[in-house]
C-alpha positions in Angstrom: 6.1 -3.7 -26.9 8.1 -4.4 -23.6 11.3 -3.6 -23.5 13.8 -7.2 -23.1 15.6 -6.9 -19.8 19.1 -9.5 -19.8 17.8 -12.2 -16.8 19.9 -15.2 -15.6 17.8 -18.7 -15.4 20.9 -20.9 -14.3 20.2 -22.3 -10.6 22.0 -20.8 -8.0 25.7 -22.7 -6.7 27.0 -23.1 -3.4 29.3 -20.0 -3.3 30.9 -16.9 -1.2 29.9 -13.4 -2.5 31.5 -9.8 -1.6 29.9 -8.6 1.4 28.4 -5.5 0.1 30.2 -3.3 2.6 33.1 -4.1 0.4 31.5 -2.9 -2.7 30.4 0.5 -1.3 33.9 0.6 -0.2 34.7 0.5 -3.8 32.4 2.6 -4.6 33.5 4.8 -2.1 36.9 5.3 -3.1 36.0 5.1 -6.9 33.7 8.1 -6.3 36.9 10.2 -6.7 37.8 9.6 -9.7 33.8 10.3 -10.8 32.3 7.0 -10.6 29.2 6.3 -9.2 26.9 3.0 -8.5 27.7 -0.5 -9.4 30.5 0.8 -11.8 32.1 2.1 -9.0 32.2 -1.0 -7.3 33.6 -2.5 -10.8 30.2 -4.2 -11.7 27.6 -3.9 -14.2 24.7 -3.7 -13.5 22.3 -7.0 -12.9 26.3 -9.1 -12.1 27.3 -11.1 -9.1 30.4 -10.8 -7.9 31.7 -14.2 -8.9 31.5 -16.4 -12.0 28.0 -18.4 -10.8 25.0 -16.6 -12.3 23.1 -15.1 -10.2 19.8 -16.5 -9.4 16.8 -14.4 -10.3 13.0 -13.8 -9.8 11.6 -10.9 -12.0 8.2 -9.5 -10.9 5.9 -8.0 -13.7 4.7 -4.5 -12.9 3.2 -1.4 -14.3 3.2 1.5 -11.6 5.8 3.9 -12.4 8.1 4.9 -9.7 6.5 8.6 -8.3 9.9 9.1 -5.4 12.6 6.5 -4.3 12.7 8.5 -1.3 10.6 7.3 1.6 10.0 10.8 2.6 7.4 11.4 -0.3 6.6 8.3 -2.0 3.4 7.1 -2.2 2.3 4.6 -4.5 2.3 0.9 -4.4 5.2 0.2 -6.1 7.4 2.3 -4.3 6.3 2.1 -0.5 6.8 -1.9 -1.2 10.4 -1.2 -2.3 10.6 0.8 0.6 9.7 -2.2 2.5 12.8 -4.4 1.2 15.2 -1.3 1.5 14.9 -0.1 4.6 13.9 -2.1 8.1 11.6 -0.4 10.3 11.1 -0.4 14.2 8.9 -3.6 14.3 7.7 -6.2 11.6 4.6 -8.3 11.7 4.6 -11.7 11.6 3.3 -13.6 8.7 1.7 -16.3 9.9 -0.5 -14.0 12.4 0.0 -10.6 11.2 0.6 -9.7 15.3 3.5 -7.2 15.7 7.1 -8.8 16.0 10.5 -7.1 16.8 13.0 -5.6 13.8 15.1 -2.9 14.3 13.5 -2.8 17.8 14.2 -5.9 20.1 11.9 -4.7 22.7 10.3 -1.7 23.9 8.7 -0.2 27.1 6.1 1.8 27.9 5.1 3.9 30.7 2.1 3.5 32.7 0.2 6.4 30.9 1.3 5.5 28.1 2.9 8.6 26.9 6.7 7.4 27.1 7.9 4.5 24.5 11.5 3.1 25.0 12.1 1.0 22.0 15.7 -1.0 22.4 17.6 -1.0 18.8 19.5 -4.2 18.1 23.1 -4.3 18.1 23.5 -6.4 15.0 22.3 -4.5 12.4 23.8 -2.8 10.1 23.8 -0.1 6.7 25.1 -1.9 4.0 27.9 1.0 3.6 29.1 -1.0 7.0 27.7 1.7 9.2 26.0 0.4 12.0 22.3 1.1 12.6 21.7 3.5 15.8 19.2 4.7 17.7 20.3 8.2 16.3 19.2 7.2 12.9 16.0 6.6 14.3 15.5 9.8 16.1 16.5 11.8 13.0 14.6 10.1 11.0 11.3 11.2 13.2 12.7 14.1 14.1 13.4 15.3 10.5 9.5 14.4 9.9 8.4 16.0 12.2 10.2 19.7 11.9 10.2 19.2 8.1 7.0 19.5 5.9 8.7 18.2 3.2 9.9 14.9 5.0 6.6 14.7 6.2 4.8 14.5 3.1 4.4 10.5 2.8 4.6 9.3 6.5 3.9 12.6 8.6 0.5 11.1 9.9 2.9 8.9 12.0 4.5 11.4 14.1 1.6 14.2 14.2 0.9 13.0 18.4 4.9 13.1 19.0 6.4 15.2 21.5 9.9 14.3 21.2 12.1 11.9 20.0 15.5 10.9 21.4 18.5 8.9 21.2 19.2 8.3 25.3 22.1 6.3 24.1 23.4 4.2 21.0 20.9 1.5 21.4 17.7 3.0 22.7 15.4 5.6 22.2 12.7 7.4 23.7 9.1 8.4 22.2 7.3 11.0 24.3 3.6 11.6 23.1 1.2 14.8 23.6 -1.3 11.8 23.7 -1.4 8.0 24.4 -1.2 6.6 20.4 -2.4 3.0 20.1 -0.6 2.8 16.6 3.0 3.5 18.7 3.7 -1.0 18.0 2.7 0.0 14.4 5.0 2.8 13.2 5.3 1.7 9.5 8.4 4.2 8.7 11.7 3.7 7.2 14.5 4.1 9.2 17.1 6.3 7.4 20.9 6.4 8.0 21.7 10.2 9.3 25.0 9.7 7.8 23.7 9.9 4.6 20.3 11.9 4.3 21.8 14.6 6.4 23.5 16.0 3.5 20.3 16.3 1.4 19.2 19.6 0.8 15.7 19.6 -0.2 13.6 16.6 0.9 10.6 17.8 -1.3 13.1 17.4 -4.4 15.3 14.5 -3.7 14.3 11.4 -5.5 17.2 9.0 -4.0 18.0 8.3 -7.3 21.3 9.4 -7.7 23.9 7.0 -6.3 23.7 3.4 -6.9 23.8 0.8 -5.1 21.6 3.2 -2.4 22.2 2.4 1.5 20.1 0.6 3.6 19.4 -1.8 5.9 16.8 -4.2 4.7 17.0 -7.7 3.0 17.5 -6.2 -0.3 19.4 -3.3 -2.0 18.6 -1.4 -4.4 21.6 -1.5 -7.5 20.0 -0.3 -10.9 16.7 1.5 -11.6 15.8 2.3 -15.3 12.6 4.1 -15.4 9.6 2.3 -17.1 11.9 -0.6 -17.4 13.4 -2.6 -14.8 14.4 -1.9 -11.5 16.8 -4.5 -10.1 17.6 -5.3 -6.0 20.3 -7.8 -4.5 20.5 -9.7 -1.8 21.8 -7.9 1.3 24.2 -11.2 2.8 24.8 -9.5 6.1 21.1 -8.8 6.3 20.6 -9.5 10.1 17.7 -11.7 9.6 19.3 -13.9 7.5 19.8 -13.5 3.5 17.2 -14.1 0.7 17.5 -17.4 -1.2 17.1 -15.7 -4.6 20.5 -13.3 -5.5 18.3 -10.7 -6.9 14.6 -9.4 -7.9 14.2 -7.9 -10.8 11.0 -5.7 -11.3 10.0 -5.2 -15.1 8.2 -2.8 -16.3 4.9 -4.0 -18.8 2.5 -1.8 -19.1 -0.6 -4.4 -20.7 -1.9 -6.7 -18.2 -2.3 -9.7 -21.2 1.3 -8.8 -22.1 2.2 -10.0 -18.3 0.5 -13.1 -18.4 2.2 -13.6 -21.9 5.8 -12.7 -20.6 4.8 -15.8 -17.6 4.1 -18.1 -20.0 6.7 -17.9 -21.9 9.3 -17.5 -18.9 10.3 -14.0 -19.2 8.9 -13.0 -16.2 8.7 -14.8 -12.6 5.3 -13.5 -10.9 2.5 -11.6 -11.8 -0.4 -10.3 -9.9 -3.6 -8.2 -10.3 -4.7 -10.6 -13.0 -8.4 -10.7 -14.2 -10.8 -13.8 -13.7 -10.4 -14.7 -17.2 -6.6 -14.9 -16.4 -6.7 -16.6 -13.3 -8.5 -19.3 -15.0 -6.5 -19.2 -18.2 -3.7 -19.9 -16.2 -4.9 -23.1 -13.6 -3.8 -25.9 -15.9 -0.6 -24.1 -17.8 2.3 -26.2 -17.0 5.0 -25.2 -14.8 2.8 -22.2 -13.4 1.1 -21.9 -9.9 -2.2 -19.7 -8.8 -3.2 -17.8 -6.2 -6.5 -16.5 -4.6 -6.2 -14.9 -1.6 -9.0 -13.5 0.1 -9.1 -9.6 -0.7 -7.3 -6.9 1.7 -8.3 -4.0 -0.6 -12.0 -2.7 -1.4 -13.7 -1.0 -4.1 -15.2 1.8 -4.8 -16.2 5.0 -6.2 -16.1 8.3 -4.9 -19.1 10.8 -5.5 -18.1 14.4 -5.7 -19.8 16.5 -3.1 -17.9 19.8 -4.4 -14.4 20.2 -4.1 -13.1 22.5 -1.3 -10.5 23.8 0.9 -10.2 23.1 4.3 -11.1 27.0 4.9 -14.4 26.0 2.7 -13.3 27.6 -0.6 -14.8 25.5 -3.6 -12.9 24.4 -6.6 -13.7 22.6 -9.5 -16.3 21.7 -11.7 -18.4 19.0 -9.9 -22.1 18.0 -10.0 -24.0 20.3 -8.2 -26.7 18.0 -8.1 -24.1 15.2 -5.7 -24.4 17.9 -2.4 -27.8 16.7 -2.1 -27.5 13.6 0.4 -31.2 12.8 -1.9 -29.3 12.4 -5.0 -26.3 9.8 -3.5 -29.2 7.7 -1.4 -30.8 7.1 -4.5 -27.5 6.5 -6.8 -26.3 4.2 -4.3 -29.3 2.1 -4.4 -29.1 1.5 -8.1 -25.9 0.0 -7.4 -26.3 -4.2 -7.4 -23.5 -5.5 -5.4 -23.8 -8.9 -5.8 -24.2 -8.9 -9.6 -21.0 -6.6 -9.7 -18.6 -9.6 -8.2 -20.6 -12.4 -10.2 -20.9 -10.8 -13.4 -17.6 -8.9 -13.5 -15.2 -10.9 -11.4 -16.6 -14.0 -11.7 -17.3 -14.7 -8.6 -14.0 -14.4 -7.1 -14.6 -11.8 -4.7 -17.4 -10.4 -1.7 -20.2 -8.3 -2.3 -19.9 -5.6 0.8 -20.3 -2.2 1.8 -18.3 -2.2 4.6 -14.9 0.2 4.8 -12.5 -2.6 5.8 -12.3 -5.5 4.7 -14.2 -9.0 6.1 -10.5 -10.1 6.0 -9.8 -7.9 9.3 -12.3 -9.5 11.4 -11.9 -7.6 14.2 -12.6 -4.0 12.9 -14.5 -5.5 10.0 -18.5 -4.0 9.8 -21.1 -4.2 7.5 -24.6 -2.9 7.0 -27.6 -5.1 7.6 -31.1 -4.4 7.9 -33.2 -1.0 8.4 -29.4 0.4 7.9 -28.6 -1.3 4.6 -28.8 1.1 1.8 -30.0 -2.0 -0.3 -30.3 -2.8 -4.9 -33.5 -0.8 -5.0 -34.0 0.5 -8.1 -38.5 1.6 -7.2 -36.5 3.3 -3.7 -34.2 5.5 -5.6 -37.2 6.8 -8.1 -39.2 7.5 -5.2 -36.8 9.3 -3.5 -36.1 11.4 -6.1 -39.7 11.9 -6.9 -40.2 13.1 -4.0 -36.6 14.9 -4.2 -38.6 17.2 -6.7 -36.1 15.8 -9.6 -38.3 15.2 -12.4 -38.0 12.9 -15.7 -37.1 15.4 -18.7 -38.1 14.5 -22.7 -35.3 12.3 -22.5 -36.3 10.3 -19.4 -32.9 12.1 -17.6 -34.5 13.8 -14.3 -33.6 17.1 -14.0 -33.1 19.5 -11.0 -34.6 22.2 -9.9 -32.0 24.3 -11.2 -33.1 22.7 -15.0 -29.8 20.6 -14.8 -29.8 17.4 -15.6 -28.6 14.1 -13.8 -26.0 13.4 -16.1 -23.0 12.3 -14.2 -19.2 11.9 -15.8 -18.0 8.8 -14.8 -14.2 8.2 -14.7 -13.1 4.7 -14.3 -9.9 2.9 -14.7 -9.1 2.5 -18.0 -6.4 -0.9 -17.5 -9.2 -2.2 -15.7 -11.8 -4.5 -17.0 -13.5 -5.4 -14.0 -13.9 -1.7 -13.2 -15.1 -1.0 -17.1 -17.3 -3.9 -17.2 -18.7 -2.9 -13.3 -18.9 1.0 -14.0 -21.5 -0.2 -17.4 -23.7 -2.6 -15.2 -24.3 0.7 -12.6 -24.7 3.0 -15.9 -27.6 0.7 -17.0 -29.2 0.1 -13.6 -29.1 4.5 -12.9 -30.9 4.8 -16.1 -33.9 3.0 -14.8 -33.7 5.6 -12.0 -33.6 8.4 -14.6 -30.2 9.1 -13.9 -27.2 9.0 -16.7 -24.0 8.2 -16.2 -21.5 8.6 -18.7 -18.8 6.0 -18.4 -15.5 7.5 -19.4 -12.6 5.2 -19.5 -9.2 7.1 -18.4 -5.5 6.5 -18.1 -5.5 7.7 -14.3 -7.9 9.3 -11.9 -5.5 11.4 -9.9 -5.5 14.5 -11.7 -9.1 14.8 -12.2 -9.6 14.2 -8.5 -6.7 17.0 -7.9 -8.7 19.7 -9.6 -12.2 18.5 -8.6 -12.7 18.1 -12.3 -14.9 14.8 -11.8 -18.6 13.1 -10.9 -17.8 10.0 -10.1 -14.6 8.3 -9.6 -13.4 4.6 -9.5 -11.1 3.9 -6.3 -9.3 0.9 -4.6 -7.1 1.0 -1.3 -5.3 -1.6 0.2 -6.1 -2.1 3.7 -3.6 -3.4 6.1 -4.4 -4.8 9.5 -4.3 -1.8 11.5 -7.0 0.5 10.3 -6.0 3.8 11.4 -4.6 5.3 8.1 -7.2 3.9 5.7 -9.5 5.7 8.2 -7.7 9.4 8.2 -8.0 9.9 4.8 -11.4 11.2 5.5 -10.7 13.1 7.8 -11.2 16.9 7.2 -7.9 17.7 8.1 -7.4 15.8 4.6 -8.6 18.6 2.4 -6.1 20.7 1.0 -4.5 24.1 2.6 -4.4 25.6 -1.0 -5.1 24.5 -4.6 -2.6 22.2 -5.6 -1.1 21.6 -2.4 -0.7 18.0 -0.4 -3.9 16.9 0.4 -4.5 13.1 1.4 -8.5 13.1 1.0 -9.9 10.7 -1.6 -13.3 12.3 -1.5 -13.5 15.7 -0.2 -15.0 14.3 2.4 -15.5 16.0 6.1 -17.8 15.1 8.7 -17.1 16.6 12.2 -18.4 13.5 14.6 -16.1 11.5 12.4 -13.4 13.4 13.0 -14.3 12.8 17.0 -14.6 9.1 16.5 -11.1 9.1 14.7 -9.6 10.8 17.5 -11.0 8.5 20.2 -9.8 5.5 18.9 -6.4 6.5 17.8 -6.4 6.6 22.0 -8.2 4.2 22.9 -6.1 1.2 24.4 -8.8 -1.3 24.4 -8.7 -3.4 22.1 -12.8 -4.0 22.5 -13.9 -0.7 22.5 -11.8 1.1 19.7 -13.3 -1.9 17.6 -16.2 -0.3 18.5 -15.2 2.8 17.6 -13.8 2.0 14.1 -17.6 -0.1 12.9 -19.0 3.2 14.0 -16.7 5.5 11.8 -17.5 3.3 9.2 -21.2 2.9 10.1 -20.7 7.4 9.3 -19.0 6.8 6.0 -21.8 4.5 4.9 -24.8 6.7 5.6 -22.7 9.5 3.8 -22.7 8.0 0.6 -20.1 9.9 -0.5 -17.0 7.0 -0.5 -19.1 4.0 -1.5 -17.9 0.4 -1.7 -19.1 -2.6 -3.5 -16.7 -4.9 -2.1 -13.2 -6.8 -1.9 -11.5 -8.6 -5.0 -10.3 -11.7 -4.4 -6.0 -11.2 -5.2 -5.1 -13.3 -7.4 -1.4 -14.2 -8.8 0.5 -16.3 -10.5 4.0 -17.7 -10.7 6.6 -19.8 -11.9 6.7 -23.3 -10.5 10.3 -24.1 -12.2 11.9 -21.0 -11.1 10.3 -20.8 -7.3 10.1 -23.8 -4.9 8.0 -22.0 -2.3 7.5 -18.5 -0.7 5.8 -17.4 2.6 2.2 -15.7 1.8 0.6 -13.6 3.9 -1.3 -14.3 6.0 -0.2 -18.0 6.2 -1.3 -20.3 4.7 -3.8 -19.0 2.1 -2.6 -15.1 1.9 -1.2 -12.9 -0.6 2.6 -12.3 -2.1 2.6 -9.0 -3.5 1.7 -6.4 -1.4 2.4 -7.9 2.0 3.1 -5.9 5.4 6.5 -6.7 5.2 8.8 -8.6 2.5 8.4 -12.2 3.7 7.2 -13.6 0.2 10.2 -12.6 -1.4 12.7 -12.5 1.3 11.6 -16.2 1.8 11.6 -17.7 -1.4 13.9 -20.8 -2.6 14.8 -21.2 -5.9 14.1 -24.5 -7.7 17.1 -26.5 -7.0 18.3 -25.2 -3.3 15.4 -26.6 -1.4 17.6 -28.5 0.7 20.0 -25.8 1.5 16.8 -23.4 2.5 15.2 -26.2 4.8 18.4 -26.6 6.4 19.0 -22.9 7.2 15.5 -21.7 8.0 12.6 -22.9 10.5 9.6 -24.5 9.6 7.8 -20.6 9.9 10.0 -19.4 7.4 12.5 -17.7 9.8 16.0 -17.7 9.7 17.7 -19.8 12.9 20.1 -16.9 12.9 17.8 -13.9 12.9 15.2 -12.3 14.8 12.1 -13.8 16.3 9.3 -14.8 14.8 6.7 -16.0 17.4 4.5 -12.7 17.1 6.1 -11.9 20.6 4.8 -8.8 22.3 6.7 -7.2 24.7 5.5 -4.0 27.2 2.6 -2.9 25.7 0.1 -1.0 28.2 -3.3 -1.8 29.4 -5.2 -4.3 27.4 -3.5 -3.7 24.5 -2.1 -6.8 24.0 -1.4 -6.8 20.1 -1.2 -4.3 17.9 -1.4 -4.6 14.2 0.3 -2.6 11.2 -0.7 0.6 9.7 -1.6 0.8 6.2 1.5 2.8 4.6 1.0 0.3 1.8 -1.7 2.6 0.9 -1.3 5.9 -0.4 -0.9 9.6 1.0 -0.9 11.4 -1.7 1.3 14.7 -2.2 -0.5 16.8 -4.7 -1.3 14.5 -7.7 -0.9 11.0 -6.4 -3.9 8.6 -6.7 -2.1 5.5 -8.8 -2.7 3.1 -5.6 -6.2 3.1 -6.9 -7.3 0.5 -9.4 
């Protein structure tokens, strides 16, 4: 049963609030006397600072909270909450997606390339009332990238750096070893020195110790209580302007039905990840509005080609039988696509084999042709005819070594679609004499971890710039040692994909690293060892009577949860100020008082005249981390 978390209805009244530079000063001189948090600043948790009620929107989830720190978290759930906490160098607009100033007004670059001046605004601030400097950004980097444990989460990012500096308060300097094409897409959270500096152990420290926590984004962070709620306010002297709604509550409800239930019924504000069957429960329910945005995250399952180190040393228990490139050829074409979205999601979603999403049109590819590996069930019995993989008493081929193809098959257990999709591909192997036994789990990650699997179900969200969704097969991925980081979801490691990464991580044209990025995934395909069926349609739901209107992303027709950024929830009115938000915002959702939003681009070299956001949305898993997954 969910746990009840106290949440205030009453619509929001005209009113002045305590700057929360005053409250940490509380807090601050409370913390002598051994107080800590909101009860430092004389506040319970969840209260506004004056007699009006706050206004609330509570957000149903069920990820658990791996790290508050952005150092080393990793899942969904907490690299969005790092989004609202803490600004980063640029934003990205969401009407367009195209790269738009934040803590960065501007930037330069120099005409190789190499040297990035980014120009840190003077008006923002940490919510202690420290101002925000260009030396918080260079430790931040800096602490990344002479700390492995800082690293953990981001450290892709700063892997090309060959120095960061503060030149002065307001600007600072980027020197790389190589031109980076990601350098307008650097999708880390700024950190104030002035606190992190006096943490010991970055691999330890959870930045869950001392509430409210300082930062410098449009909402703070003032409670957590794990596998319950966690609760942010408003920042008012957020620079681009402060959220309509005083606070977002995120409650924790672990069944998905339960969710929908907890909508209905008011206790809850939004939901997301529904079902079909949900979705279209919930179209006619009064006082509740649907979503279906076109999918940014695929699916997939991951076929274990044996487990190994980056020095080549094998671990776990895999298949041997899924080394042969035979075996996966004719396992992928048992697969039926198409029936997969019509049967199982009910036709809200694409059929597709392609890496990133059709949503991302310009890095988007899919197979067609002589090079589609095609629903051919009399293919994948020839092929292991001729394979030498013969039918036992059974009708289970067998392998030369006398080992059956009988294949574990982990899936998602909270996941219908991927329960009812992982049956239809156990019925269509069997024609193919190969078995597949469909094992419903709680998580994947620690089977994938220890190389304790077959076949796994997988799901990544993929953000407009492709470059991180693409290093996690890279063979730099595999781990150093058992149970160390590692960032691969499929043991995979192909050396001319490597090559290809690295070409258009430089490449400046925007043409030709498209290029680049269809053939890496043109590689992955033939591989058949990460294998997608195709992209969900998102779909959410929310509460008509308690929100007026948020921005999606992209906009119109895009997604709320989940977005490269925090516009959705940093732009939405409650029922009953529409007036006041209209009159205090522009028609794109912007505040007239805070930074641009025209997708502006300034100094960026060559050709490359926009460039889109990395996916740190998605996961890099430290260890045992794999929850981003469906």
């Amino acid at each position: 049963m969910a746990t009840s978390v106290p949440r205030a209805r009453a619509h929001r009244t005209p009113r002045s609030r305590r700057s929360l530079t005053a409250r940490f000063a509380a807090g601050v001189a409370a913390a002598a006397l051994g107080v800590s948090g909101l009860a430092a600043a004389g506040l319970p948790a969840n209260a506004s600072t004056d007699d009006a009620e706050p206004t609330s929107l509570t957000i149903a989830v069920s990820q658990e909270v791996d790290s508050l720190s952005p150092f080393i978290a990793v899942r969904l759930l907490t690299t969005n909450i790092g989004r609202w906490m803490y600004d980063f160098l640029t934003n990205y607009d969401p009407k367009t997606g195209e790269t738009i100033p934040a803590l960065a007004e501007s930037w330069d670059t120099s005409d190789d390339g190499l040297t990035w001046t980014y120009h840190i605004r003077e008006d923002a601030t940490w919510t202690d009332g420290e101002p925000v400097t260009a030396e918080d950004v260079a430790w931040t980097f800096n602490t990344m990238m002479t700390d492995p444990a800082a690293a953990e989460a981001n450290g892709n990012f700063v892997e090309n750096f060959a120095s960061v500096t503060a030149t002065d308060e307001h600007t600072v300097e980027i020197v790389l070893n190589e031109p980076q094409v990601t350098m307008l897409a650097l999708d880390v959270p700024i950190l104030p020195e002035h606190i992190w500096s006096q943490v010991d152990d970055f691999g330890t420290f959870n930045n869950d110790t001392d509430f409210p926590i300082v930062g410098s984004g449009p909402f703070i962070l003032t409670d957590y209580q794990p596998n319950v709620a966690i609760t942010l306010e408003a920042n008012p002297d957020y620079w681009r302007g402060e959220p309509k709604f005083d606070q977002l509550i995120l409650r924790y409800i672990d069944d998905s039905d339960a969710q929908v239930e907890a909508l209905r019924t008011g206790e809850v504000d939004f939901v997301f990840g529904l079902t079909p069957a949900q979705y279209q429960a919930l179209q006619n329910e009064e006082n509740i509005t649907v979503s279906a945005a076109q999918g940014k995250r695929f699916q997939a399952i991951t076929l274990n080609p044996g487990a190994r180190l980056q020095d080549g040393t094998p671990f776990g228990d895999g298949h041997p039988a899924l080394q042969d490139p035979v075996v996966r050829e004719a396992l992928v074409r048992t697969i039926d696509r198409d029936a997969i979205y019509e049967v199982a999601y009910g036709g809200l979603g694409e059929a597709n084999g392609g890496y990133i999403p059709s949503r991302y049109d310009t890095f988007h590819w899919e197979p067609s042709g002589d090079e589609e590996i095609g629903f051919d069930i009399d293919e994948a019995n020839r092929l292991l005819d001729e394979a030498g993989y013969a039918p036992g008493g059974d009708g289970i081929r067998v392998g030369p070594d006398g080992r059956a193809l009988s294949f574990r098959f982990n899936v998602h257990g909270d996941n219908p679609q991927y329960v009812q999709a992982a049956e239809m591909m156990a019925e269509w192997a069997r024609e193919a004499g190969m078995e597949l036994r469909v094992e419903p789990v709680s998580e994947v990650g620690s089977l994938l971890d220890e190389g304790t699997y077959d076949i796994l179900t997988t799901g990544w969200n993929v953000n407009p710039d492709p470059t991180y969704i693409l290093s996690i097969n890279l063979c730099s991925g595999l781990p150093t040692e058992l149970g160390g980081p590692y960032l691969s979801d499929a043991y995979y490691c192909n050396d001319a994909y490597d090559q290809l990464y690295a070409e258009q991580l430089s490449e400046l044209d925007p043409d030709a690293r498209a290029e680049i990025v269809k053939e890496m995934q043109q590689t992955l395909y033939e591989d058949n060892i990460f294998v997608v069926w195709g992209y969900a349609d998102q779909l959410e739901a929310y509460r008509s009577d308690v929100i007026a209107s948020m921005t999606p992303q992209p906009d119109p027709g895009g997604n709320y949860y989940g977005q490269d950024g925090y516009w959705s929830w940093w732009s939405a009115v409650p029922v009953g100020e529409e007036d006041d938000a209209a009159a205090g915002s522009g028609d794109d959702g912007s505040s007239d008082d805070g930074g641009s939003n025209t997708g502006l681009i300034v100094g960026i070299v060559a050709a490359a005249v926009v460039v889109l956001g990395l996916a740190v949305l998605l996961l890099r898993r430290r260890g045992a981390t794999a929850d981003d997954r469906e």
